[in-house]
C-alpha positions as CSV (number, residue, x, y, z in Angstrom):
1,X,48.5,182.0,151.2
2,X,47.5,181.7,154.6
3,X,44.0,182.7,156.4
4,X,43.0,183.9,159.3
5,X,39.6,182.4,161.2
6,X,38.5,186.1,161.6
7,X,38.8,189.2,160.0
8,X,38.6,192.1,162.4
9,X,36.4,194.2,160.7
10,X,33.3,193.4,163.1
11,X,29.7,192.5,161.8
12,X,27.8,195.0,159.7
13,X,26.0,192.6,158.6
14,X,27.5,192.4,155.3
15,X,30.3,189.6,154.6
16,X,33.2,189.5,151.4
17,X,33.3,187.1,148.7
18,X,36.6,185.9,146.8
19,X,37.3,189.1,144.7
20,X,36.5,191.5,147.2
21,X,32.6,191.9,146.6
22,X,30.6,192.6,149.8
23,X,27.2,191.2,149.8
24,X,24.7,191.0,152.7
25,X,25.1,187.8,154.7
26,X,21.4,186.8,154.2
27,X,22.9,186.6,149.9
28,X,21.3,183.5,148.4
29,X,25.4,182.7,147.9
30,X,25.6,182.5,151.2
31,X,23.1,180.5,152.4
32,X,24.1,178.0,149.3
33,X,27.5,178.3,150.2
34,X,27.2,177.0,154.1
35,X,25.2,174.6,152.9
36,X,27.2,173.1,151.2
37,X,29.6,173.6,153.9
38,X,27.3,172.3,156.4
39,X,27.1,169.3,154.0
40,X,30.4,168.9,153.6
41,X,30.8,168.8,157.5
42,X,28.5,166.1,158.0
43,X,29.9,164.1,155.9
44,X,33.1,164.2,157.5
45,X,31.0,162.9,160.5
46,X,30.2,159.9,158.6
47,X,33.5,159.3,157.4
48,X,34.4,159.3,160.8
49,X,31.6,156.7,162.2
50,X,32.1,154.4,159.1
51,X,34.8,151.5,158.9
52,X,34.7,150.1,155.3
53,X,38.1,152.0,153.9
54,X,36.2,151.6,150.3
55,X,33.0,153.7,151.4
56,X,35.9,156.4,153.6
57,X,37.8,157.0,150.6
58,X,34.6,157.6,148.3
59,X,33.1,160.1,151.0
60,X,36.3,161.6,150.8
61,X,36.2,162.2,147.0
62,X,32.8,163.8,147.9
63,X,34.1,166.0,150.5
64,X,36.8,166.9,148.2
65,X,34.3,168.0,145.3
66,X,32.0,170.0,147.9
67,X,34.6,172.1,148.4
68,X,35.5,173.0,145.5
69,X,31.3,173.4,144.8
70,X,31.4,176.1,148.5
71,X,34.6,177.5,146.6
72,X,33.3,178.1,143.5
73,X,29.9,179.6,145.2
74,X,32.2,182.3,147.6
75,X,34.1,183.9,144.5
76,X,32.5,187.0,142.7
77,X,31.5,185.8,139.0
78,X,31.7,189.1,137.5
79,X,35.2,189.6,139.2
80,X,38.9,187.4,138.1
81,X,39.9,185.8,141.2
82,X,44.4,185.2,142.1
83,X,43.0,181.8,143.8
84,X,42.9,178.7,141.0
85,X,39.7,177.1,141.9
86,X,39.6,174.0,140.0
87,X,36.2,173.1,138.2
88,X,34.1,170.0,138.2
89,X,34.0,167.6,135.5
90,X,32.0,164.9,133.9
91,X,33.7,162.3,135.7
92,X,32.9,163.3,139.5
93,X,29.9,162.6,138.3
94,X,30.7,159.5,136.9
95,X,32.5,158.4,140.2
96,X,29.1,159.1,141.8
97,X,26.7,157.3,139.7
98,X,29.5,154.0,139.6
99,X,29.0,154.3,143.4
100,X,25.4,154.7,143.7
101,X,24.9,151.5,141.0
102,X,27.3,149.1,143.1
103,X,25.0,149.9,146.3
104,X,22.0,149.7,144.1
105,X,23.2,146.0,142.5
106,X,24.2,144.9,146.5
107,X,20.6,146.6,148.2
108,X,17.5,144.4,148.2
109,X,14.8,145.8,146.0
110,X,13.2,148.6,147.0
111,X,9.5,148.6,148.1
112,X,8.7,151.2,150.8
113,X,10.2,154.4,152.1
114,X,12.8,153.5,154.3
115,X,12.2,155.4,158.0
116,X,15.9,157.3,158.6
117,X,17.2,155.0,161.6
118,X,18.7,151.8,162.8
119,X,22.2,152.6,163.6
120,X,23.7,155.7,164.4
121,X,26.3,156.0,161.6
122,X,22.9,155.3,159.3
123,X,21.0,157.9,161.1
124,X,23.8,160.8,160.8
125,X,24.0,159.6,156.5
126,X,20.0,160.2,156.4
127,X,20.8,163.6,157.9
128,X,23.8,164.4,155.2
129,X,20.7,163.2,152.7
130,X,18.9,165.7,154.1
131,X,21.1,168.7,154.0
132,X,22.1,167.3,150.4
133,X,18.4,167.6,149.4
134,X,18.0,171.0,150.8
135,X,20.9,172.5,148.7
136,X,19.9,170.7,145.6
């Protein structure tokens, strides 16, 4: 199925979820939606900046779930959808947490806040952290 990055039916101020459903573009969906997206985005920054294939691949995996999160947020909920949005399971999380407790077990213990800073691919992750906290 193949998209278009416009629509041609101008700004009313009103925007279509998957299924059809027009909701106002100031919806709470939407706003959680680009988040996420904005998220998702910024994260492919990082990916970018970083060089360790290990930590790249992971961000991937976490790009790859976001979307399907921002998919899952665009489609109706009272309506069926023909796309196949795939769900989340235990195990993203899983992948997650395994990755958080390897860079807890290799990080010196923690004993202050930790001012956002130092490097630049360091600075644009505290930024991702931020937009992650804002959509939590």
């Amino acid at each position: 199925m193949a998209f278009k990055i416009y629509t041609k039916t101008g700004d009313k101020g009103t925007t279509s979820l998957i299924g059809g459903t027009k909701v106002p573009k100031s919806h709470l969906r939407i706003e959680a939606y680009g988040t996420v997206d904005e998220l998702n985005s910024y994260i492919g920054l990082c990916r970018d900046l970083l060089i360790d294939e290990n930590s790249r691949n992971v961000l991937q995996e976490v790009q790859d779930r976001l979307f399907t999160i921002g998919s899952s947020l665009a489609c109706d909920p009272a309506k069926e959808t023909k796309m196949l949005i795939p769900d989340l399971k235990e195990s993203d999380v899983e992948l997650l947490e395994k990755e958080m407790d390897k860079m807890d077990e290799a990080l010196p213990e923690m004993k202050n806040f930790i001012l956002p800073g130092g490097h630049l691919t360091v600075s644009q992750l505290h930024i991702a952290r931020c937009i992650c906290r804002r959509a939590e």
